[in-house]
N, C-alpha and C positions, 0 to 999 in steps of 0.2 A: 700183408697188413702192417702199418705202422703202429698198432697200438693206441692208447691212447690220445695219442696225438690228433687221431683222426674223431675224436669224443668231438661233436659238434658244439655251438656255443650255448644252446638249452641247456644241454648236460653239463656244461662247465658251470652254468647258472645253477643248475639244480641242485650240482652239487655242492657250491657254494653255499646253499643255500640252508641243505641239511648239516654243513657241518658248524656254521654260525645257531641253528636250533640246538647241535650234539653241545657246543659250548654254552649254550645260553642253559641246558638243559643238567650238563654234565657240572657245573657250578659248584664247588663244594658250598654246600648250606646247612647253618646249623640254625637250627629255629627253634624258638624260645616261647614255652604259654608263661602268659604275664598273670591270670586270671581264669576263674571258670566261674565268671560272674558276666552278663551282660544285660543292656539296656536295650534288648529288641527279646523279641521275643519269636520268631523267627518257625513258621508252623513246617518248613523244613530242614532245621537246625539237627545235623548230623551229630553233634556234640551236646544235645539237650541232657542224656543222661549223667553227664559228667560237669552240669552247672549247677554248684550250689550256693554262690555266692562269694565262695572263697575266695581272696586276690593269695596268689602263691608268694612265697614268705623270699624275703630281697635276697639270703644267701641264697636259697636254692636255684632263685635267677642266676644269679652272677656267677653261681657256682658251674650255669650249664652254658652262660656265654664264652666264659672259661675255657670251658673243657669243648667249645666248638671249635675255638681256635686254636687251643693244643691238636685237635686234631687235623688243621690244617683249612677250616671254613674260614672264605674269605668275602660269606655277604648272612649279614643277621637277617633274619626273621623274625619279628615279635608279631606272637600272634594271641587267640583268648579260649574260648570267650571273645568279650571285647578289651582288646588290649590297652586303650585310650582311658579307659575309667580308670585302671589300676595308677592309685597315687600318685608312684613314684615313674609313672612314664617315660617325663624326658627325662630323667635320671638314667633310666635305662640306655636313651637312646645316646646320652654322653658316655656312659660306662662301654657300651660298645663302640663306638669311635676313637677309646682309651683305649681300648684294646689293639685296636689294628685292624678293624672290621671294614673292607674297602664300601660296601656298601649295604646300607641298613634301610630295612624294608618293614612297612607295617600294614597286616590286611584288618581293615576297618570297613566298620558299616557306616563311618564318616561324618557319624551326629557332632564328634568334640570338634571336629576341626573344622565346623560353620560358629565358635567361641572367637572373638573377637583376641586377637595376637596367637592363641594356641597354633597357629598352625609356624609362625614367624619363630616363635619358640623353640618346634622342634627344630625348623630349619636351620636354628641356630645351633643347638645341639647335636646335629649330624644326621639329620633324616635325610634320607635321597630318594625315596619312594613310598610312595600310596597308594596300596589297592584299595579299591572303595566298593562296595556290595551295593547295587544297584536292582534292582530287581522286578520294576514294574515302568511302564511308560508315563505314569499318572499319577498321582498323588494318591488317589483312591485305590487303585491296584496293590501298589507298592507297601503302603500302611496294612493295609488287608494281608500281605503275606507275612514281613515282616512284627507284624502284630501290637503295633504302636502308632495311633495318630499323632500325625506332624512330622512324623520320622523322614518323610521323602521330603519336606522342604530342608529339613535339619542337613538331611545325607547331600542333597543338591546346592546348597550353603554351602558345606566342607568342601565338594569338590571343585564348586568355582574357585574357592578361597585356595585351594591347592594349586590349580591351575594358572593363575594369578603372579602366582609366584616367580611362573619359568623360570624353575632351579631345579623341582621334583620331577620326576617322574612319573606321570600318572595313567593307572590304568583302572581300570573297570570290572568287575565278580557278577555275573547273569545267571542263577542260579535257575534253570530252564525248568517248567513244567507246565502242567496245562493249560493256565490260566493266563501265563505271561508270551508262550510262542507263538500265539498269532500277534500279537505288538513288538514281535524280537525285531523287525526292520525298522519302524517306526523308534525305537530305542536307540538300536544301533545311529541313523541318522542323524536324531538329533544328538547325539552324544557327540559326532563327529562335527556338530558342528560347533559346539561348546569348546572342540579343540582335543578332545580324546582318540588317542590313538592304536592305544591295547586294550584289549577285552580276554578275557579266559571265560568261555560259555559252560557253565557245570552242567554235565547231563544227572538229571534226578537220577538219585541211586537209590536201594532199598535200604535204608538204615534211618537212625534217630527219627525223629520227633513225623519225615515224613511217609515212614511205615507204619507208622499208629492208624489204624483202622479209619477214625474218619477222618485222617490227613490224605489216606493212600488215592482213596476215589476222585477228592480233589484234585490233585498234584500231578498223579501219576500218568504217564504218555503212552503210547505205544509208537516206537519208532518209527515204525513206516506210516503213519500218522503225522508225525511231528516231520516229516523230509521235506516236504515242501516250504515250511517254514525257515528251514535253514538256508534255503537258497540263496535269499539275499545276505545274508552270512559269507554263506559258500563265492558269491561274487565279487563281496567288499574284499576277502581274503586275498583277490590277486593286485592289490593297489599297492605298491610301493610303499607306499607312506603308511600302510595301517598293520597291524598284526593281532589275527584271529585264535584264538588257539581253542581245543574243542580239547574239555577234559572228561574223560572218563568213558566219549563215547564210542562205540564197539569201531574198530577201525571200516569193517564193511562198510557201515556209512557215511564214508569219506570218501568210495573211489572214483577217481577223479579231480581230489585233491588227497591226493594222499601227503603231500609237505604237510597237511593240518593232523594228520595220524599222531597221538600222545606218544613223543619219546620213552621209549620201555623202560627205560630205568627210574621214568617216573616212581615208576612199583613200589622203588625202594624209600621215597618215602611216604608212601602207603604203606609199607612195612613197618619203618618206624611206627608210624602211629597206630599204628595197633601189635605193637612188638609185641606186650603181653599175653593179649590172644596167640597169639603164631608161636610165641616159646614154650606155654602151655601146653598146647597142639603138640610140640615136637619133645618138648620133654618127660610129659605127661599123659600122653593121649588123651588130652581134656576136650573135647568136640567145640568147634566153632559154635558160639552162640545164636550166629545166622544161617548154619548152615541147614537150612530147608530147601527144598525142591521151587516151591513158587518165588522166594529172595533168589538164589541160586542162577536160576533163569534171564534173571534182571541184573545181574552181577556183573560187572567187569572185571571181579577176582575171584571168577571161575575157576578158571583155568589153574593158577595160582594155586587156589584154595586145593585143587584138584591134587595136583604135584606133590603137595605138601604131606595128603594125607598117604596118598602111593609110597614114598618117600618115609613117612611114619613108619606105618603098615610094615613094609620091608626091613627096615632096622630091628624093632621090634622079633621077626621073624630072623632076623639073621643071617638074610641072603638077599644080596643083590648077583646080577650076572659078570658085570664086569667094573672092576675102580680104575678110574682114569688118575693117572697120577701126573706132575710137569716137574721134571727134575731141576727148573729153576725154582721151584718151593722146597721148602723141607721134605723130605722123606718119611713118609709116616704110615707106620701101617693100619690095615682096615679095623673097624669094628664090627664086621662082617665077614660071610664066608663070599668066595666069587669065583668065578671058572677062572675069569679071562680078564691079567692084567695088561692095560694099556698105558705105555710110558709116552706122554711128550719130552721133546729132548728140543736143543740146539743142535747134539752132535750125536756121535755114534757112542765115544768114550761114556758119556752121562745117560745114553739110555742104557748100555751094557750095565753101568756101577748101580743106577736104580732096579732094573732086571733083578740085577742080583739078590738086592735088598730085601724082596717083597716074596713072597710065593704067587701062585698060578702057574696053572696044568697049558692056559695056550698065553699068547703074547700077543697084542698090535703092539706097532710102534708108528711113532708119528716124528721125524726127525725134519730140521732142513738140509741136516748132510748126512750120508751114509756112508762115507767114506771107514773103512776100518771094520765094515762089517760085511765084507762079498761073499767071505766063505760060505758064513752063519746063512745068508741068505739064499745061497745057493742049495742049499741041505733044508731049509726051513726049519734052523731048530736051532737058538740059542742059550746057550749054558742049559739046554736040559729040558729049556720050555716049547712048546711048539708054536711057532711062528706063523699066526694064522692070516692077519693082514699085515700092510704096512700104505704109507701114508706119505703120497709124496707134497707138500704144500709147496714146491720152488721146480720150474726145470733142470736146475741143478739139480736135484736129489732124483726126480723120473731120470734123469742121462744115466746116474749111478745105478738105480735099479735096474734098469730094462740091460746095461751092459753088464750087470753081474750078473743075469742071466738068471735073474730071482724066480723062484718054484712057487712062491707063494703068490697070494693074491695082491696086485699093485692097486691104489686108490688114488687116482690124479686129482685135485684140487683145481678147475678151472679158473681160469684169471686170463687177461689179455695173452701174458705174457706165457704160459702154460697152452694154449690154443697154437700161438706162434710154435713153439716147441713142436707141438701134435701135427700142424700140418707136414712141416720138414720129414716127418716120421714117414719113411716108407711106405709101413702096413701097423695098425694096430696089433700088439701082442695081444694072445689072449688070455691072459690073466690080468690084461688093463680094465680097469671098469673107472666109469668119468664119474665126479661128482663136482657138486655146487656148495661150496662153504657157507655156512653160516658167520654173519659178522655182529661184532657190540653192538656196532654205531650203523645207522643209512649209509653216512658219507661213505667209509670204509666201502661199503658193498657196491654204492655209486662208481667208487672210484677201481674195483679191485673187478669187478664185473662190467665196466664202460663197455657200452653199448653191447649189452648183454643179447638182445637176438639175432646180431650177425654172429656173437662166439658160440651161440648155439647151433646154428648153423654149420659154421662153419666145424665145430669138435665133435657133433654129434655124429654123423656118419649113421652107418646102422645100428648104435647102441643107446642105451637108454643111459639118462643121468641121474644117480642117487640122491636124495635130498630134494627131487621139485618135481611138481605134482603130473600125473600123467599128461595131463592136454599141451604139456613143455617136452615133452619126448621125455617125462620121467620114469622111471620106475617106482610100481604102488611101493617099495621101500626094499631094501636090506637092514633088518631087523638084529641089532647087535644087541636087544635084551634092555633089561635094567641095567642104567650106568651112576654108579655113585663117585661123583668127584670131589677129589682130596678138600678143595675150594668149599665144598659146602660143611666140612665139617668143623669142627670148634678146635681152637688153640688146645691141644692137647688130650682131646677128646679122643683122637684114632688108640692110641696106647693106654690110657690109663682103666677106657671102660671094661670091667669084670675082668680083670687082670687074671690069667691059665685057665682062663672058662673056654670053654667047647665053639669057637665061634659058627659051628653049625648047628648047634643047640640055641630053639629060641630062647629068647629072654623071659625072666619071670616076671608075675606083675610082684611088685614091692609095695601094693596097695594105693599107689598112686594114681589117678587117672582109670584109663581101662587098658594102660599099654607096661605100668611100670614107669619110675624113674629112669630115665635116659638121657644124660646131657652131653649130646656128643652132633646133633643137625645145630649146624647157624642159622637163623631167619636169615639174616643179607648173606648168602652163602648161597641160601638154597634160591632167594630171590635170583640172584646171578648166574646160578645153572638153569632158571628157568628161562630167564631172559636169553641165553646166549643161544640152548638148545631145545627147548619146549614152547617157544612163545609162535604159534604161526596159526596164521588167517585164512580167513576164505573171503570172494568175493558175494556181495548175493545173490548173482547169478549159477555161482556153485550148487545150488539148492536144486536145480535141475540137472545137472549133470547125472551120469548113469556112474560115475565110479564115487560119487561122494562120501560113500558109507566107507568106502576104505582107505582114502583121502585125505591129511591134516592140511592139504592146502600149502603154502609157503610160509617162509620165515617170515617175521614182519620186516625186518630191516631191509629184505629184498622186496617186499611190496613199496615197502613207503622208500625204497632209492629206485626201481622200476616200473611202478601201478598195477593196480590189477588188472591193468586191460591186457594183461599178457596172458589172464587166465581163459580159455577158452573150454566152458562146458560140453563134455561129450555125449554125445547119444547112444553110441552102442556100448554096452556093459563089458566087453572082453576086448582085452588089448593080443591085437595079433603079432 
């Protein structure tokens, strides 16, 4: 096998294609509310309980345009409310272009800028993009949702007038529910033919104004209801010239196009905007405001919300099973007690000096070179700790292991170039077991997994491979327990919390919350260990399968870089 090389030109497209989404996606952006005042009134406005009319005071703006670009954001957001009312708008929109802000973006429901020069204005000021919230095929639709007559000539005014200009960028907000999905192609069309060529379609979520009882029965869909609807969606998506993006909706109902599956790191700023809630959560045990069983259902921060509280829960208690540490970060120890410390390293020297550092009774290690460590490996026991796995991610590091004649258990990381390795190999040792990495990004897993079912194939042999789901020649799993990573805890949080306290003594409550004061979990910490190592799907075909119940299905990054049509439901319930 040549590797790579032999990725066909689909795959070289596809991936091209995911990692122009990871960039358009991965964007540092800092976004800005201008207001919590608007001029629609909008009967499924996710933000209704936080309009009071306020426009937010010009330091506190400036003060977080600021602080977007200290931290290294290089495209504004001004968002509301509606952001166009607040006074001082283009003001703003110069004040970020003074800064160094490469491109500045405003999501609008597009009434001010059918105002005769407003739009020439910002253009003047530094505006480069306009999203515009469109929301009905009709005039009479669209006013009915939005909850203002006239609204849809106003918002249909602003976007010609935007369009006009061929300097903006213009795209389109579909805030999808009952009323508006059977007109979604009728929409889509004529929009495309006004000259629009991105849409972001919102799947109704359970919050604001369209969870209120009698918004729900109006609004609210059921997916497998609403799929046929998508279709002509699902078709314009493969046109060169257009870009569809589907936010919020469960990946299942994408596959097929899985390129249209929400980049995971979205999350994070879902996370932002409800930072509050989530810090609460983690440092208080204060319970999600939404967290019921029928929202929950309908949730696309399931999952999430899921983690968080597991993650809670555990702190609180005092024990997770194992803390992953990366000796390219600071060294820090847990706030927890744990069996089994796991060090990532570059080399042998930095996982040894981190070992050292930490306690735990067993040890994995995850190195790209072992070089310096044959003995230790040979005995399974360094400085004291017992050496329970080890990790090879490079064929460099399996050639070291497998010739030091390691006792312990080896974990191959497949990749092109790790398959090529395996076939050369003689005979499978038997303390090799195969596994399939988890990646950040699609591209990544596109590119690191290319043409993932001949290296199936070809590495699997008679053995099963850890991390993907039975009908893939998986194994239902190898269970290494709760893992808490250094990543998800807070700048100086490992050390400082209840400093000579018993760290296998749970924590007391300090009358906060129902868990005790604890500030020691990150929201974007935890969001990132969920993304990298908890976020994985099913197809909806999986719904039939006989191993479902014991199942998470796969990574998403390996769905949306291979599809799920790799997933094949089983019939018999026992794997022989």
């Amino acid at each position: 096998m040549s590797g790579e090389g032999e990725a066909t030109g689909s795959a070289r497209d596809a991936r091209a294609r995911l990692l122009n989404q990871r960039h358009a996606a991965q964007d540092e952006r800092a976004w800005v509310r201008l207001t919590r005042a608007c001029n629609n009134r909008c009967l499924f406005c996710l933000d209704a309980e936080s309009h009071d009319g306020r426009h937010e005071p010009d330091a506190e703006v400036q003060a977080r345009m600021r602080a977007g670009r200290q931290r290294g954001a290089t495209r504004l957001i001004l968002s509301g409310g509606e952001p166009t009312v607040h006074p001082h708008f283009l003001r703003f929109v110069a004040l970020g272009r003074a800064l160094g802000y490469r491109h500045i973006q405003v999501i609008t429901n597009g009434r001010m800028l059918s105002y005769p020069r407003f739009v020439e204005r910002a253009l003047a000021a530094g505006l480069g993009e306009v999203t515009i919230s469109l929301h009905g095929h009709s005039a009479e639709l669209h006013d009915r949702l939005v909850g203002v007559p006239g609204a849809y000539a106003q918002a249909m005014g602003g976007l010609e007038a935007a369009l006009a200009t061929r300097r903006l960028v213009v795209s389109v907000d579909v805030c999808l529910n009952r009323l508006n999905l059977p007109h979604l192609g009728q929409m889509l069309r004529e929009l495309l033919a006004l000259g629009v060529r991105e849409f972001d379609l919102l799947h109704l979520i359970p919050f604001g104004r369209a969870w209120e009882p009698e918004q729900r029965d109006v609004l609210a869909y059921e997916l497998a209801d609403a799929a046929p609807y998508f279709a002509e969606a699902l078709a314009l998506s493969r046109r060169d010239d257009v870009h569809i993006w589907f936010n919020r909706l469960p990946a299942a109902y994408l596959e097929g196009f899985e390129h249209l599956i929400q980049e995971p790191y979205k999350l994070c700023d879902e996370a932002r905007g409800r930072h509050e809630d989530f810090a609460a959560l983690l440092d208080d045990g204060v319970p999600l405001f939404c967290r019921e069983p029928h929202r929950c259902e309908r949730c696309y921060l399931r999952g999430l919300c899921d983690a968080l509280h597991d993650w809670r829960a555990r702190l609180v208690a005092r024990r997770f099973d194992v803390y992953r540490v990366d000796a390219a970060l600071a060294i820090r120890a847990a706030p927890v007690a744990y069996e089994t410390l796991w060090v990532r390293a570059a080399n042998a020297s930095l996982a040894r000096a981190a070992a050292r550092q930490l306690p735990g009774a067993a040890l994995i290690l995850e190195c790209d070179d072992y070089d310096g460590l044959v003995d230790e490996l040979r005995t399974g026991v360094l400085d004291g700790k017992r050496v329970a796995r080890v990790y090879a991610p490079t064929p460099r590091a399996l050639s070291q292991l497998l010739g030091a004649g390691a006792a312990v258990q080896i974990v191959a990381y497949l990749s092109w170039a790790m398959v090529e390795r395996l076939v050369a190999e003689p005979a499978l040792a038997p303390q090799l077991v195969l596994a399939a990495r988890n990646h950040p990004h699609a591209s990544e897993a596109a590119a690191w997994d290319a043409d993932f079912e001949r290296w199936l194939v070809a590495s699997l042999g008679a053995r099963r491979v850890e991390n993907l789901p039975p009908c893939l020649g998986g194994a239902l799993g190898h269970d290494l327990g709760a893992v808490l990573d250094v990543r998800m805890l807070r700048r100086g949080a490992a050390s400082s919390l209840l400093p000579g306290s018993d760290p296998a003594r749970p924590l007391v409550d300090r009358g906060r919350g129902s868990g005790g004061h604890i500030e020691a979990l990150d929201v974007l910490g935890c969001v990132d260990e969920f993304v990298r190592e908890h976020f994985y799907v099913k197809s909806l075909r999986c719904a039939a399968c006989a191993w479902t119940a014991d199942c998470r299905g796969a990574h998403i990054n390996f769905v949306r870089a291979h599809g799920f049509a790799l997933l094949q439901p089983r019939r018999q319930a026992k794997i022989e």
